[in-house]
mmCIF file of the N, C-alpha and C atoms, coordinates in Angstrom:
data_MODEL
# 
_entry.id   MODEL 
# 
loop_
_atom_site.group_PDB 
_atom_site.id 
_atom_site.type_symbol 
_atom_site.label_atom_id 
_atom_site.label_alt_id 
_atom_site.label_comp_id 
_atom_site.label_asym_id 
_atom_site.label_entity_id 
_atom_site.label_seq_id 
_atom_site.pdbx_PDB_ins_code 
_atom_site.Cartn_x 
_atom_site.Cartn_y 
_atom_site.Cartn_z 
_atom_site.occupancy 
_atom_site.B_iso_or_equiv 
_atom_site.pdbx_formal_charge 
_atom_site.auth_seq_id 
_atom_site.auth_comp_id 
_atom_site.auth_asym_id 
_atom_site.auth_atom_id 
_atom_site.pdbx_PDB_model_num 
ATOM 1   N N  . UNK A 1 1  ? 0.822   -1.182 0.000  1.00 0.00 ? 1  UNK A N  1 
ATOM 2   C CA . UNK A 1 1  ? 0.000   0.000  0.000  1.00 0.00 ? 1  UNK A CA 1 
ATOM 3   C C  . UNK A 1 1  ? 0.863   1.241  0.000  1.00 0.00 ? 1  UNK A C  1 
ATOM 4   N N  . UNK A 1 2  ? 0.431   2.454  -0.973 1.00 0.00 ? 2  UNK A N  1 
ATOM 5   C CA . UNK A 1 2  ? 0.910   3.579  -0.628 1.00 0.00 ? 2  UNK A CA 1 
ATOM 6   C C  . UNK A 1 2  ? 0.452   4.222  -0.107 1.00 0.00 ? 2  UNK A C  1 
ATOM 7   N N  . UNK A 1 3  ? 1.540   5.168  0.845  1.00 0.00 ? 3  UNK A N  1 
ATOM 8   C CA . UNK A 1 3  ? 0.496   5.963  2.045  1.00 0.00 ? 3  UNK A CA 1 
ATOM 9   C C  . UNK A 1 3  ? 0.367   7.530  0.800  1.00 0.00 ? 3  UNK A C  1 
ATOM 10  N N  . UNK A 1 4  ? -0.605  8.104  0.763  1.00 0.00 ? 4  UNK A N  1 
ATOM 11  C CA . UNK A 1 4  ? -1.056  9.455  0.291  1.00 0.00 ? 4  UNK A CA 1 
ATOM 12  C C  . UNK A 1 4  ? 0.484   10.850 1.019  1.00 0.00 ? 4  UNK A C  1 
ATOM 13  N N  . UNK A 1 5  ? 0.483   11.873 -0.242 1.00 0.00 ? 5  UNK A N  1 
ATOM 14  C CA . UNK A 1 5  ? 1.134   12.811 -0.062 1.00 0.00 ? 5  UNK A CA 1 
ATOM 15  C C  . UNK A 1 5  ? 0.272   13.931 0.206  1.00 0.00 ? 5  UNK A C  1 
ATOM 16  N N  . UNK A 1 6  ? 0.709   14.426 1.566  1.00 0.00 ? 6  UNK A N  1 
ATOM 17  C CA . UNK A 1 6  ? -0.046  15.575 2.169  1.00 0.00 ? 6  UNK A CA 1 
ATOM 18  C C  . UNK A 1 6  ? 0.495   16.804 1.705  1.00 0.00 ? 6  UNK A C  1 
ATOM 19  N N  . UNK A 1 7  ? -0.249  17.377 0.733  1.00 0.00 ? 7  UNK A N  1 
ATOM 20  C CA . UNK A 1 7  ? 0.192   18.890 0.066  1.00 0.00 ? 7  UNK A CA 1 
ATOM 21  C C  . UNK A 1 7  ? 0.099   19.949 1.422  1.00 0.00 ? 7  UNK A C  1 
ATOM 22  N N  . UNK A 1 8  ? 0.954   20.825 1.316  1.00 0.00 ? 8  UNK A N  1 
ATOM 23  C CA . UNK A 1 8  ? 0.917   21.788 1.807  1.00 0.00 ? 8  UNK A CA 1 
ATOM 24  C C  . UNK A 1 8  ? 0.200   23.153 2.114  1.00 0.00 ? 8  UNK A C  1 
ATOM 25  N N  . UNK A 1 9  ? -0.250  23.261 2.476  1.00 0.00 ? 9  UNK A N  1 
ATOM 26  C CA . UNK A 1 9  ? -1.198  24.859 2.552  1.00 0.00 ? 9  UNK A CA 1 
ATOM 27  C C  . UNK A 1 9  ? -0.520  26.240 3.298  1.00 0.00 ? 9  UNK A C  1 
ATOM 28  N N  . UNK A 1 10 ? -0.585  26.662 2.403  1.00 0.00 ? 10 UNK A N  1 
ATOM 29  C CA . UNK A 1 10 ? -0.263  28.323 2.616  1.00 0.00 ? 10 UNK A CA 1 
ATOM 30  C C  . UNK A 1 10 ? -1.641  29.000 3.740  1.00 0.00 ? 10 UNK A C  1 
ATOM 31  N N  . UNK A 1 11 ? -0.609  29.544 4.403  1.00 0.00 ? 11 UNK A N  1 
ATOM 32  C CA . UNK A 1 11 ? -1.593  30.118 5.262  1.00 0.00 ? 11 UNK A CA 1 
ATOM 33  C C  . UNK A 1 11 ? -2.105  31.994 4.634  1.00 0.00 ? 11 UNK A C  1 
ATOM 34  N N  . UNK A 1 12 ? -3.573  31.616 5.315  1.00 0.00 ? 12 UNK A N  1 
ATOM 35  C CA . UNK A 1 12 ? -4.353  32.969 4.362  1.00 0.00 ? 12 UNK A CA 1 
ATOM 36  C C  . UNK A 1 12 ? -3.640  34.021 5.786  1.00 0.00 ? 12 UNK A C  1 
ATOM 37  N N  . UNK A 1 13 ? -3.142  34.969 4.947  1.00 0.00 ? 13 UNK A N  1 
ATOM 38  C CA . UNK A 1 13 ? -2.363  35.941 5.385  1.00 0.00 ? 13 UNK A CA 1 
ATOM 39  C C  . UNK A 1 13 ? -3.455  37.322 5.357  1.00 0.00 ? 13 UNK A C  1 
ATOM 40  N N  . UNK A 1 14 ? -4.259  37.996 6.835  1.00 0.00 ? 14 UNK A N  1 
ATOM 41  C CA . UNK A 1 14 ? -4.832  38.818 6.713  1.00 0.00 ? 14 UNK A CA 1 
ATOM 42  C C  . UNK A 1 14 ? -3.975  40.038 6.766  1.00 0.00 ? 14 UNK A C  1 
ATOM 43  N N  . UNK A 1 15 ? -4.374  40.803 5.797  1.00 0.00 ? 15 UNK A N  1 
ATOM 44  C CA . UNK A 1 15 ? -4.215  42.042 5.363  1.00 0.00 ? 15 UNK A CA 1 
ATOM 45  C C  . UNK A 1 15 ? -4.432  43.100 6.201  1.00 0.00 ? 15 UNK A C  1 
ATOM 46  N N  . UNK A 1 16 ? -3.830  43.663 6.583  1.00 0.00 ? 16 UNK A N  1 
ATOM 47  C CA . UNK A 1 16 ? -4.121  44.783 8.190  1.00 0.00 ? 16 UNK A CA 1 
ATOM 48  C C  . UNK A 1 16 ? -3.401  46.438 7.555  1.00 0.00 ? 16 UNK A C  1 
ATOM 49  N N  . UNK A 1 17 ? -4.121  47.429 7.906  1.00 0.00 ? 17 UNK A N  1 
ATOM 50  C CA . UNK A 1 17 ? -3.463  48.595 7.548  1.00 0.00 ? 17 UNK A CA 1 
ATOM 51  C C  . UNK A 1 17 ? -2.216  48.938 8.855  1.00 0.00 ? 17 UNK A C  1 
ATOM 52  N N  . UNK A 1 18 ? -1.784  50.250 8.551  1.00 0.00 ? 18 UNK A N  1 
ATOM 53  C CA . UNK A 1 18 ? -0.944  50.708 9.412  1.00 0.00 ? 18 UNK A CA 1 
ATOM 54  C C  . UNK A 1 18 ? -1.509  50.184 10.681 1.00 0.00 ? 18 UNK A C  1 
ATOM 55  N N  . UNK A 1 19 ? -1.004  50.618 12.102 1.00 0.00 ? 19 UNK A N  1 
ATOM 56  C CA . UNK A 1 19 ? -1.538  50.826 13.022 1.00 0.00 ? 19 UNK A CA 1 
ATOM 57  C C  . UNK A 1 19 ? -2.144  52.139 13.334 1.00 0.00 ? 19 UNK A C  1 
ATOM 58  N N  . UNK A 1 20 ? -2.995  52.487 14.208 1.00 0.00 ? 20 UNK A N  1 
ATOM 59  C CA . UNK A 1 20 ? -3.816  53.682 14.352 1.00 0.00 ? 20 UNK A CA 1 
ATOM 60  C C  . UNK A 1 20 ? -2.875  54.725 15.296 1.00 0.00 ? 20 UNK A C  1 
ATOM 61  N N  . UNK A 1 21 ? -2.449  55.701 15.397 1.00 0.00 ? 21 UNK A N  1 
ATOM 62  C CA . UNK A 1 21 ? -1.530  56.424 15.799 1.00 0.00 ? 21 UNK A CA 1 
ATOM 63  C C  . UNK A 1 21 ? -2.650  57.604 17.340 1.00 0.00 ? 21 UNK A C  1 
ATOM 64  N N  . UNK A 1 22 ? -3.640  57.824 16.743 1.00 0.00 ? 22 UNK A N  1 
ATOM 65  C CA . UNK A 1 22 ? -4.293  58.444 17.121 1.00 0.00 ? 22 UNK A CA 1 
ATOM 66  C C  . UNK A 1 22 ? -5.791  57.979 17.634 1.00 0.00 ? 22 UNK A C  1 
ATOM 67  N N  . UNK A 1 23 ? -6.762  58.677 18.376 1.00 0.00 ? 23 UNK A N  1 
ATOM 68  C CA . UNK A 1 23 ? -8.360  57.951 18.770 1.00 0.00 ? 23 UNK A CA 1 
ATOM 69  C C  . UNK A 1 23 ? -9.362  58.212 17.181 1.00 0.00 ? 23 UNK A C  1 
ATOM 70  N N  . UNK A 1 24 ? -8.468  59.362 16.526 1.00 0.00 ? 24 UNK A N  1 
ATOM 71  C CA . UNK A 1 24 ? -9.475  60.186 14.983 1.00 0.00 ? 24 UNK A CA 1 
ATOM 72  C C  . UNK A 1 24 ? -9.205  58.921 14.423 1.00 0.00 ? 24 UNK A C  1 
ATOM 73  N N  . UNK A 1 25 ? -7.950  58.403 13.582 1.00 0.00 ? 25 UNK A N  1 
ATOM 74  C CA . UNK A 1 25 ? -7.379  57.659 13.174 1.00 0.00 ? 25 UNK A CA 1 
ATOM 75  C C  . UNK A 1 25 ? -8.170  56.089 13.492 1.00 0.00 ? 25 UNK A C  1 
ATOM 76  N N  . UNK A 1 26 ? -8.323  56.240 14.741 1.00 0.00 ? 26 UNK A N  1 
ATOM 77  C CA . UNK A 1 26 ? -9.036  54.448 14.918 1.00 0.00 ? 26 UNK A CA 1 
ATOM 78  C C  . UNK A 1 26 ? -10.390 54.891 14.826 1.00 0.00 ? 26 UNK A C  1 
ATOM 79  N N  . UNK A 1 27 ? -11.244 56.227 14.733 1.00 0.00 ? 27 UNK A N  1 
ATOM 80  C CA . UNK A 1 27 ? -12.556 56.461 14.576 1.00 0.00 ? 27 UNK A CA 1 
ATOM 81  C C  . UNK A 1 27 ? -12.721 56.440 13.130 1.00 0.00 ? 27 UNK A C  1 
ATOM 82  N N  . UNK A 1 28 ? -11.702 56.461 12.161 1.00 0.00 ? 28 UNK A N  1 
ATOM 83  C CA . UNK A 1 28 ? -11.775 56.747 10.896 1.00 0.00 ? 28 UNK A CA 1 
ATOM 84  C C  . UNK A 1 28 ? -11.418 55.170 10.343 1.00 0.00 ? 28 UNK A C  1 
ATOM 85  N N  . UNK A 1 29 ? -11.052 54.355 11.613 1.00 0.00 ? 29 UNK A N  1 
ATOM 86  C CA . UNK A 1 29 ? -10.911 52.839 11.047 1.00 0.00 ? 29 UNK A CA 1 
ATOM 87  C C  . UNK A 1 29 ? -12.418 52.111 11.804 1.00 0.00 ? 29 UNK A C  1 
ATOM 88  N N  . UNK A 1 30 ? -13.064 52.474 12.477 1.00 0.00 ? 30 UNK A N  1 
ATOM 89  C CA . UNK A 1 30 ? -14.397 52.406 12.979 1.00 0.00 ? 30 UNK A CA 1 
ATOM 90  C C  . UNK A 1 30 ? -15.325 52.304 11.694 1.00 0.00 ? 30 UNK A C  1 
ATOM 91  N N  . UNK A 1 31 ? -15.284 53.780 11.259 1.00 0.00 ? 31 UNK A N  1 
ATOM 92  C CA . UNK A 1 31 ? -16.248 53.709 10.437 1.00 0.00 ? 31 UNK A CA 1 
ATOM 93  C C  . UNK A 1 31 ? -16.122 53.492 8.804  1.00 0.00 ? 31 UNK A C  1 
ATOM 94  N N  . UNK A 1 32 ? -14.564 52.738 8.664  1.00 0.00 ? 32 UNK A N  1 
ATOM 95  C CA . UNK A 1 32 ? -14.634 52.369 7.362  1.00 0.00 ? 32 UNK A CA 1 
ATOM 96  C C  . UNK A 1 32 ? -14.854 50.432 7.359  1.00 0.00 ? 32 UNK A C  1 
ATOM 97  N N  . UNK A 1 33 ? -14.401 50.101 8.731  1.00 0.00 ? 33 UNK A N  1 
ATOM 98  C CA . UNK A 1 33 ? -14.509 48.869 8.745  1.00 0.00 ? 33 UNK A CA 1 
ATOM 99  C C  . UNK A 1 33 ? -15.716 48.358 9.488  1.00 0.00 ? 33 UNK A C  1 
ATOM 100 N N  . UNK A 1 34 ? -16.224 49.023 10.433 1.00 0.00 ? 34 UNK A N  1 
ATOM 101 C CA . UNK A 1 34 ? -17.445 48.861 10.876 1.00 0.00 ? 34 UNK A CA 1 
ATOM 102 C C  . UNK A 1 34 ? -17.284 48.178 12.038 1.00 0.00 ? 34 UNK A C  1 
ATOM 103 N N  . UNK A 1 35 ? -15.808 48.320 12.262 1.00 0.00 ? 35 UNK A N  1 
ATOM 104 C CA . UNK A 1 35 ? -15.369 47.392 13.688 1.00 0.00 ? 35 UNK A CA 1 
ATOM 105 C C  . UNK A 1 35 ? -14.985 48.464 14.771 1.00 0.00 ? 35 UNK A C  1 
ATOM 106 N N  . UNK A 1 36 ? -16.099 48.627 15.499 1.00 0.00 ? 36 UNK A N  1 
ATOM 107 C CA . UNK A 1 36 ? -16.518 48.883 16.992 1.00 0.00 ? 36 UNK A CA 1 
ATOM 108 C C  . UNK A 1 36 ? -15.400 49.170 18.186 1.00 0.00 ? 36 UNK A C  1 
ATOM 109 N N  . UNK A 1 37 ? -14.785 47.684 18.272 1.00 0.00 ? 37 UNK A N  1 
ATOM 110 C CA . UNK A 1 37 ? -14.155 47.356 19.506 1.00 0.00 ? 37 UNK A CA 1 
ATOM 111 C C  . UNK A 1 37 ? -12.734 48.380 19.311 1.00 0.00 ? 37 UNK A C  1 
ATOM 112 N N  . UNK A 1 38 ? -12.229 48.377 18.395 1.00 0.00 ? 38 UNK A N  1 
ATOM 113 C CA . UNK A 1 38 ? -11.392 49.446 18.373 1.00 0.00 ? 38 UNK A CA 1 
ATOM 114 C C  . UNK A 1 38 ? -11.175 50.762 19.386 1.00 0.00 ? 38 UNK A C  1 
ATOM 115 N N  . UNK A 1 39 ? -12.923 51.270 18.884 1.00 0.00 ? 39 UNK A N  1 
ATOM 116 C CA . UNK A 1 39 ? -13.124 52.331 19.580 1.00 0.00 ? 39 UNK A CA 1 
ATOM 117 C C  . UNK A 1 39 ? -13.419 52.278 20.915 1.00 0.00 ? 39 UNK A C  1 
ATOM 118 N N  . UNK A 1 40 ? -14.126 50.864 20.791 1.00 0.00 ? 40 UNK A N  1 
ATOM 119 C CA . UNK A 1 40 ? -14.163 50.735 22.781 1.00 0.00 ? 40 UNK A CA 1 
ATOM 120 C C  . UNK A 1 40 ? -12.767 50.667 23.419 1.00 0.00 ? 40 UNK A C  1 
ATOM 121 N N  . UNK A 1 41 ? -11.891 50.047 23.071 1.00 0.00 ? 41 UNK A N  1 
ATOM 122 C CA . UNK A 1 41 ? -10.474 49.696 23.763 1.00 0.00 ? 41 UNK A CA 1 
ATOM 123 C C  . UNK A 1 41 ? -9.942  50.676 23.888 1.00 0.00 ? 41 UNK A C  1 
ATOM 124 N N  . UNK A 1 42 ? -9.988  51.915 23.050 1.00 0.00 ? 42 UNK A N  1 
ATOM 125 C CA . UNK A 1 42 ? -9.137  53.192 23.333 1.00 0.00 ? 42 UNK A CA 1 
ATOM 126 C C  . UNK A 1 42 ? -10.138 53.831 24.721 1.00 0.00 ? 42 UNK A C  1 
ATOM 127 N N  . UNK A 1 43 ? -10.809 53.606 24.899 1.00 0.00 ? 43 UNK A N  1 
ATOM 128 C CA . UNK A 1 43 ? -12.015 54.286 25.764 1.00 0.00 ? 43 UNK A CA 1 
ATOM 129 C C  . UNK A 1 43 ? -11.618 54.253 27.064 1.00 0.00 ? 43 UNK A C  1 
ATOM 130 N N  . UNK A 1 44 ? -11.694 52.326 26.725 1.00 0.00 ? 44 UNK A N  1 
ATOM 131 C CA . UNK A 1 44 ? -11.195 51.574 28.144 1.00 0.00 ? 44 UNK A CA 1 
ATOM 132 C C  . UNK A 1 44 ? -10.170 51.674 28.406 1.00 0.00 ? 44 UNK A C  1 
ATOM 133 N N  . UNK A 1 45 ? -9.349  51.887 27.873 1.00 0.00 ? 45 UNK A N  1 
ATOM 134 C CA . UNK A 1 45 ? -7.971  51.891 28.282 1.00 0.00 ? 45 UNK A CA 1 
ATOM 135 C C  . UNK A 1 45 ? -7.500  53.630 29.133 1.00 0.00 ? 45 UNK A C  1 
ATOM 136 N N  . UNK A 1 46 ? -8.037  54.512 28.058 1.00 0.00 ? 46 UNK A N  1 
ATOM 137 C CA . UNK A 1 46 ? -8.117  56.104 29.202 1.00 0.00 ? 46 UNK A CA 1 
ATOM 138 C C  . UNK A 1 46 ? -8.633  55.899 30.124 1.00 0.00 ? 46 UNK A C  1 
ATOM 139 N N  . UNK A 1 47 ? -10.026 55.063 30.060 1.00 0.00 ? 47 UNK A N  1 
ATOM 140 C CA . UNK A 1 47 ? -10.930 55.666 31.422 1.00 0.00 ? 47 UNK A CA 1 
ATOM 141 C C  . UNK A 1 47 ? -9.973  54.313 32.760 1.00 0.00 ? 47 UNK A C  1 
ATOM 142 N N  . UNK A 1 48 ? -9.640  53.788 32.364 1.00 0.00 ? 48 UNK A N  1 
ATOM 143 C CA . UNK A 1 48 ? -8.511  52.556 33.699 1.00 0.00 ? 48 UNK A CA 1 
ATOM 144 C C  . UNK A 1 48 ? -7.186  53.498 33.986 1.00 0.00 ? 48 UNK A C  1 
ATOM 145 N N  . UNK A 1 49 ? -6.533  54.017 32.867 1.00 0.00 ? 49 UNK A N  1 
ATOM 146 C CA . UNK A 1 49 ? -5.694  55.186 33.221 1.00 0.00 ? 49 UNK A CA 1 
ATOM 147 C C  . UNK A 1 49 ? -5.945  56.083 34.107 1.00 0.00 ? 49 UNK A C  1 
ATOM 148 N N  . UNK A 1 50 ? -6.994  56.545 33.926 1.00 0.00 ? 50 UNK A N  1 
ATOM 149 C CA . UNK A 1 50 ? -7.817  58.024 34.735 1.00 0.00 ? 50 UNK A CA 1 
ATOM 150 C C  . UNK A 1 50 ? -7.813  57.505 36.226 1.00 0.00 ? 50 UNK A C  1 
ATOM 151 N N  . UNK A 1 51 ? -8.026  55.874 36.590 1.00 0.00 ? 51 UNK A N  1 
ATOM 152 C CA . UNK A 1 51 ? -8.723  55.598 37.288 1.00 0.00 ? 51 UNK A CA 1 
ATOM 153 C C  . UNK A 1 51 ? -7.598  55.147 38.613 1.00 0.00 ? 51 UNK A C  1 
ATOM 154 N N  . UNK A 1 52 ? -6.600  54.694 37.469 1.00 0.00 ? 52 UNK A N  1 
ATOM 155 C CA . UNK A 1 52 ? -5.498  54.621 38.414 1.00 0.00 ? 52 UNK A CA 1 
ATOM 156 C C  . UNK A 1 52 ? -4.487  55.647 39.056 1.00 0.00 ? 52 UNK A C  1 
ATOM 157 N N  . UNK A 1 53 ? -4.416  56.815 38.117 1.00 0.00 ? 53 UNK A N  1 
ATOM 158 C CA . UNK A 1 53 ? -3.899  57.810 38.489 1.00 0.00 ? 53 UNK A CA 1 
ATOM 159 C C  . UNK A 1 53 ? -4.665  58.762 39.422 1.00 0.00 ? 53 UNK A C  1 
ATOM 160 N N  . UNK A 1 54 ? -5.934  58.417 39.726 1.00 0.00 ? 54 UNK A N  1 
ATOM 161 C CA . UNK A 1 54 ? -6.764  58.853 41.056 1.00 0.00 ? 54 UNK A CA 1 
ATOM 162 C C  . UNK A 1 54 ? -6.655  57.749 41.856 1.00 0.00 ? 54 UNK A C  1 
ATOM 163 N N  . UNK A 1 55 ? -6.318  56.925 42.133 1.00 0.00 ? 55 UNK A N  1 
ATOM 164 C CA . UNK A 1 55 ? -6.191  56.245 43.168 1.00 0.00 ? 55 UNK A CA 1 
ATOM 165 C C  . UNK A 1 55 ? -4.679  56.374 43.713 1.00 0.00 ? 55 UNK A C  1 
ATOM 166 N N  . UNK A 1 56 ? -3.588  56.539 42.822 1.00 0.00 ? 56 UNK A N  1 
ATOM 167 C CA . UNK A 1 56 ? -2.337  56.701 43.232 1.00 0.00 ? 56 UNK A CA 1 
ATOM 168 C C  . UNK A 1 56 ? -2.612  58.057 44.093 1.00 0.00 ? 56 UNK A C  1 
ATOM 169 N N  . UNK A 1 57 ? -3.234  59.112 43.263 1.00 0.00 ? 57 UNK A N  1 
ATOM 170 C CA . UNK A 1 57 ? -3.409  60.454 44.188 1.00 0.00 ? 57 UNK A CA 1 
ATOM 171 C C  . UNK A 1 57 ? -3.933  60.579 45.203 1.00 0.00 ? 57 UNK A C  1 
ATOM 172 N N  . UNK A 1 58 ? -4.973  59.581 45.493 1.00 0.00 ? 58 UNK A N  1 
ATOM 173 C CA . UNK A 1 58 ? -5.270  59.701 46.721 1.00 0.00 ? 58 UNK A CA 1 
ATOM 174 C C  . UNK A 1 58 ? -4.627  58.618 47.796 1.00 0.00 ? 58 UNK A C  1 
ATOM 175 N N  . UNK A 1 59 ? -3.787  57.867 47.054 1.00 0.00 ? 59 UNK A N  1 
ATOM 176 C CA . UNK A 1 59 ? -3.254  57.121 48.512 1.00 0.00 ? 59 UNK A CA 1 
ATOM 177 C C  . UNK A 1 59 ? -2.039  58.092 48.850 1.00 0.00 ? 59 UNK A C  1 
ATOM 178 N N  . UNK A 1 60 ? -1.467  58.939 47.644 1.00 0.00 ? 60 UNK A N  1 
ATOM 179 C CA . UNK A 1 60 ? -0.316  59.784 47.970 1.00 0.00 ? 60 UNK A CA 1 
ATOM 180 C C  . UNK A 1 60 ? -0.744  60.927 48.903 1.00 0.00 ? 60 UNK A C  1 
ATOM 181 N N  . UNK A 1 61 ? -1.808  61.593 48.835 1.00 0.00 ? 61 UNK A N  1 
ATOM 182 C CA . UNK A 1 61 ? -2.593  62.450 49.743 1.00 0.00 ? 61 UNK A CA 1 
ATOM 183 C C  . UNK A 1 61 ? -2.905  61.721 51.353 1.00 0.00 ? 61 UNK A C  1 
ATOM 184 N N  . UNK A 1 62 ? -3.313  60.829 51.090 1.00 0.00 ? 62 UNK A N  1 
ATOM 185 C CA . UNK A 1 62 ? -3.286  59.793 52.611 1.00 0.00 ? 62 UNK A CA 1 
ATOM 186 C C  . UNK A 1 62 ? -2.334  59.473 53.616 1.00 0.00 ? 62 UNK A C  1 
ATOM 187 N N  . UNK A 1 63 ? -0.879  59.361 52.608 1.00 0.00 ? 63 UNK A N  1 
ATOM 188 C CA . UNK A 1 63 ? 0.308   59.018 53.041 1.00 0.00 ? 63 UNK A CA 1 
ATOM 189 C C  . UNK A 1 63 ? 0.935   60.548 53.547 1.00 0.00 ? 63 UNK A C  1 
ATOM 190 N N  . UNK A 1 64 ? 1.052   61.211 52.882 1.00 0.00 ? 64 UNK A N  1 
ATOM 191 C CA . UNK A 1 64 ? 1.537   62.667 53.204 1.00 0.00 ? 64 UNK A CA 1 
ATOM 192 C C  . UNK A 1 64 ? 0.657   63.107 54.309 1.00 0.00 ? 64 UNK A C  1 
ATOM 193 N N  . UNK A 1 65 ? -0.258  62.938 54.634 1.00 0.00 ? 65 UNK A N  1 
ATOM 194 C CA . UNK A 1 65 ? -1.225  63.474 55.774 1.00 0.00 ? 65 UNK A CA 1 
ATOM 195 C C  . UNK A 1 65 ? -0.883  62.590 56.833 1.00 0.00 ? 65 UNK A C  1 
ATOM 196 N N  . UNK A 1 66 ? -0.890  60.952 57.216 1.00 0.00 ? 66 UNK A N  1 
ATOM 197 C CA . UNK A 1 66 ? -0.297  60.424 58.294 1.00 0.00 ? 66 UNK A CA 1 
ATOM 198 C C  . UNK A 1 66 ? 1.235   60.843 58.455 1.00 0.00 ? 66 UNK A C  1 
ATOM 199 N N  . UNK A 1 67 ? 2.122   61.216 57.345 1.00 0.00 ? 67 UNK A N  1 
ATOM 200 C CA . UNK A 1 67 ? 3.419   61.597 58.152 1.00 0.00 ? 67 UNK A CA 1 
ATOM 201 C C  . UNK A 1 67 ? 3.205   62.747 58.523 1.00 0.00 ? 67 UNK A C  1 
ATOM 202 N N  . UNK A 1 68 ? 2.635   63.911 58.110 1.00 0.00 ? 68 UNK A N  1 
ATOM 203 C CA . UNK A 1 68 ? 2.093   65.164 59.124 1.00 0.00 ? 68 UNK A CA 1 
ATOM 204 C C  . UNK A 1 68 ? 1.556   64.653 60.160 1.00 0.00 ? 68 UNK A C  1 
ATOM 205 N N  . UNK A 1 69 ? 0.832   64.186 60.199 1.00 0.00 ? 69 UNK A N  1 
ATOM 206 C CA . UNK A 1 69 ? 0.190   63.963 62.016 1.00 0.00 ? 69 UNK A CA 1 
ATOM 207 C C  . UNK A 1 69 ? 1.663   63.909 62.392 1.00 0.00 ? 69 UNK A C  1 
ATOM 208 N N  . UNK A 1 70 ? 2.445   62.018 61.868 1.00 0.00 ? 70 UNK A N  1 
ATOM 209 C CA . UNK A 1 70 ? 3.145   61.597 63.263 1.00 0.00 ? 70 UNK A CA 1 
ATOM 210 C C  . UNK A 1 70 ? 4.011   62.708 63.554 1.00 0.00 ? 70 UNK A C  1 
ATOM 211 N N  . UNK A 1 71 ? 4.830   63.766 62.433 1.00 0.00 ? 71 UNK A N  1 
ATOM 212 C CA . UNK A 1 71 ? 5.605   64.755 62.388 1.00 0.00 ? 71 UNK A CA 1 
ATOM 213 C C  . UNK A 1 71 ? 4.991   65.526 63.830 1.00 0.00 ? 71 UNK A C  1 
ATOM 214 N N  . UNK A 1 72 ? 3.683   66.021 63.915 1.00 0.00 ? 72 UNK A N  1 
ATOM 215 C CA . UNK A 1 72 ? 3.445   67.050 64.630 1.00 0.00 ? 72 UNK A CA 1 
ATOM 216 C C  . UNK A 1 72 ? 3.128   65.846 66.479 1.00 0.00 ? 72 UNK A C  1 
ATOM 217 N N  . UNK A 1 73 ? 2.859   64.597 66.122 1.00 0.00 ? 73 UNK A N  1 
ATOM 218 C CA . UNK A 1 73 ? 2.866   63.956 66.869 1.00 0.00 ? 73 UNK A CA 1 
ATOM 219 C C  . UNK A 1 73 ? 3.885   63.579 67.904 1.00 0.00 ? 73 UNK A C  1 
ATOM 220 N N  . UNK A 1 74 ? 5.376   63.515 67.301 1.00 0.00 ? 74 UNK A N  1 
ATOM 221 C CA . UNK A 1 74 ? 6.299   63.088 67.539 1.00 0.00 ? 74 UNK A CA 1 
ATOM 222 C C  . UNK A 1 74 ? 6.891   64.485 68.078 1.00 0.00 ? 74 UNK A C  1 
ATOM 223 N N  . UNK A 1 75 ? 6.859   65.815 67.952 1.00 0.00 ? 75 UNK A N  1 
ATOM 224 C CA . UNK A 1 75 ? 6.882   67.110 68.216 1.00 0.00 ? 75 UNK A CA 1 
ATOM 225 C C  . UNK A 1 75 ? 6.885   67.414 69.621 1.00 0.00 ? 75 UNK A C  1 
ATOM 226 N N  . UNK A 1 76 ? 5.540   66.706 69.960 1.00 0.00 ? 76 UNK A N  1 
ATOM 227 C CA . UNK A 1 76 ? 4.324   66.682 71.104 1.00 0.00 ? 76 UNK A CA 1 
ATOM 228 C C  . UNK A 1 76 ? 5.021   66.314 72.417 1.00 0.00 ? 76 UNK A C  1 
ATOM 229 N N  . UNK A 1 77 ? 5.737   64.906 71.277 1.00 0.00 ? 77 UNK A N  1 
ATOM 230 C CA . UNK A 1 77 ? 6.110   64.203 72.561 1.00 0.00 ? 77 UNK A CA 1 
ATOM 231 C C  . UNK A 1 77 ? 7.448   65.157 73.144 1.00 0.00 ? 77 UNK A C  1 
ATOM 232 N N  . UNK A 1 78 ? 8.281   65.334 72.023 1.00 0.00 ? 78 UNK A N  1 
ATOM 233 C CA . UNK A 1 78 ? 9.469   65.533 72.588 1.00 0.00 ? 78 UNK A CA 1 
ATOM 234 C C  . UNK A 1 78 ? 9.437   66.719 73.560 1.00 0.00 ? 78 UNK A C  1 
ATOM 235 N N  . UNK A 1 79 ? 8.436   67.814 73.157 1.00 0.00 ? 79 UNK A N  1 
ATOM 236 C CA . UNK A 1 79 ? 8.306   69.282 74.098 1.00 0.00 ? 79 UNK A CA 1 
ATOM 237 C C  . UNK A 1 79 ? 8.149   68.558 75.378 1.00 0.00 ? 79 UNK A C  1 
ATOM 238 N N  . UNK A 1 80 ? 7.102   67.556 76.130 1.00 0.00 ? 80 UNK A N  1 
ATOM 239 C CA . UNK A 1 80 ? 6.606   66.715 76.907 1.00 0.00 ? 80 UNK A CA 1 
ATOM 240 C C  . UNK A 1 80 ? 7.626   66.091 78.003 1.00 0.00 ? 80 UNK A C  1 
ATOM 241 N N  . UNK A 1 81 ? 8.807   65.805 77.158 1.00 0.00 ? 81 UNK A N  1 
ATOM 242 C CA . UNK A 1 81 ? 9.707   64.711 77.576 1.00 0.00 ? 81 UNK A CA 1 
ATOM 243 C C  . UNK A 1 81 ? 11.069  66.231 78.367 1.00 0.00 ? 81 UNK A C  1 
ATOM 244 N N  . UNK A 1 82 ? 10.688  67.112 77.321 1.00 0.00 ? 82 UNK A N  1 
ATOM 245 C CA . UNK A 1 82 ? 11.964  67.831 77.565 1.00 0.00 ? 82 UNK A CA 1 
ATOM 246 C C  . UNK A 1 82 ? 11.450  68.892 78.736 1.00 0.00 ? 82 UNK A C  1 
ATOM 247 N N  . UNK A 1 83 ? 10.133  69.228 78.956 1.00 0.00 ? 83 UNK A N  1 
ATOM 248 C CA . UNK A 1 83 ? 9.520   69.911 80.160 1.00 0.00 ? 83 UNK A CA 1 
ATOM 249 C C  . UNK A 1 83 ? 9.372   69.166 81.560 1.00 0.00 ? 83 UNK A C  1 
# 
């Protein structure tokens, strides 16, 4: 028996433009391709940015305010210790 020759296949190679540089740029690839998610991912991705850089600010605001207390805390003591 002969065993069969398995031809080869070329793989279908999708065609992709530049990348989008800009949010106009992926709105102008939105509405020529009709693909959506584009425009959601730039969205999502600012509004998680936004979201983290308010949370860094406010733990940095949190942190700077407990070393003021202990600063004025530690102050307290020493006038205390030295009277």
């Amino acid at each position: 028996m002969e065993k069969g020759r398995r031809g080869k296949r070329k793989k279908k190679v999708k065609e992709t433009g530049p990348p989008a540089e800009t949010e106009q740029t992926a709105a102008a690839i939105v509405e020529k391709e009709g693909n959506i998610i584009i425009d959601i991912g730039l969205d999502k991705i600012s509004n998680t940015a936004n979201e983290f850089i308010e949370k860094i600010r406010a733990t940095w605001e949190r942190l700077a305010y407990q070393e003021n207390t202990i600063l004025v805390w530690r102050k307290e003591v020493i006038k205390r210790l030295r009277t």
